[in-house]
N, C-alpha and C positions, 0 to 999 in steps of 0.2 A: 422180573416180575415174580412176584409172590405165589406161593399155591392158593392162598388168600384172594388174593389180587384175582389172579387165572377164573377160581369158582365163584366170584360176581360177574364176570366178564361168560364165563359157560352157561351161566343161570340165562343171559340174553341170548346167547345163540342156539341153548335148548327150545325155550319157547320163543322165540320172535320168528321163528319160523319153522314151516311144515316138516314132520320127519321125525326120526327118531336121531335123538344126539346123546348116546348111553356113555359109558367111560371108556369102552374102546377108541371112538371117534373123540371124546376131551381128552384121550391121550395122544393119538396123531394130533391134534388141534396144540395140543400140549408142548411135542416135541418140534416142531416148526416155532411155534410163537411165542415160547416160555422164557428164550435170553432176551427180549426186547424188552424196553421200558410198558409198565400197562398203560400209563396213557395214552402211547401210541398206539395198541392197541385199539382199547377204547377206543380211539379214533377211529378205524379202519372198521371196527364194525358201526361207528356212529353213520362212516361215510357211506358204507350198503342199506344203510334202513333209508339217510336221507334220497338216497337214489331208486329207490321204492325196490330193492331187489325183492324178486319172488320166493328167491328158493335161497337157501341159507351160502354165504359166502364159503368157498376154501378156504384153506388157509395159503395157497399162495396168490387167492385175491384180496384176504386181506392184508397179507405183506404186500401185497401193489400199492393199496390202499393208503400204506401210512408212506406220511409224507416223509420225502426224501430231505435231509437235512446240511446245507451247506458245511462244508469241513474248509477251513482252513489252508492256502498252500503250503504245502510242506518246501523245508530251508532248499531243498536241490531243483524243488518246481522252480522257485525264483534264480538261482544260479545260472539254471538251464535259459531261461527268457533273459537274461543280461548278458552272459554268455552270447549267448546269442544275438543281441544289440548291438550290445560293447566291444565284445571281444575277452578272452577270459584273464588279462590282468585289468582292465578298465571295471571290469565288471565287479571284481574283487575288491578293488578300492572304495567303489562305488557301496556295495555291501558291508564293508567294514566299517560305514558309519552306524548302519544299524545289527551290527551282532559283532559288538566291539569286545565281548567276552570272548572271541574267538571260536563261536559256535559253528562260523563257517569249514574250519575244519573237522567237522565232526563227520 
């Protein structure tokens, strides 16, 4: 996220709730939540206004807040579960249709 980005997103956690949020507090706020994308963000404060919070979110409530994002298994996650089935030349065969580039030895 942007420092852009970051002081429209500060602008609502200054005012949409009681307290003072001066640039000590948007720099903690800063250094927790500044590598994440802002819409996620966004998000996680969208998700404490809809949840009527009182008093202004942390920042590792709103890292709780943004939603967790499915990842992909990774090539040895699958090895290991066929492997595991199959046995580990059955499973290799098996694999070799799909990472025919040889990515299975990587």
């Amino acid at each position: 996220m942007t420092r852009v980005e970051w002081d429209r997103i500060a602008v609502v956690l200054d005012y949409g709730w009681p307290g003072d949020f001066d640039e000590v507090a948007s720099g903690a706020y800063w250094a927790v939540l500044g590598r994440r994308p802002a819409s996620d963000v966004e998000a996680a404060v969208r998700t404490a206004v809809d949840r009527g919070q009182r008093f202004r979110p942390t920042p590792p409530e709103l890292v709780a807040f943004i939603p967790q994002k499915a990842l992909p298994p990774s090539v040895e996650a699958w090895r290991d579960r066929y492997e595991a089935m199959y046995g580990p030349e059955r499973a290799r065969e098996l694999m070799a249709g799909f990472f025919p580039g040889g990515e299975l030895n990587a």
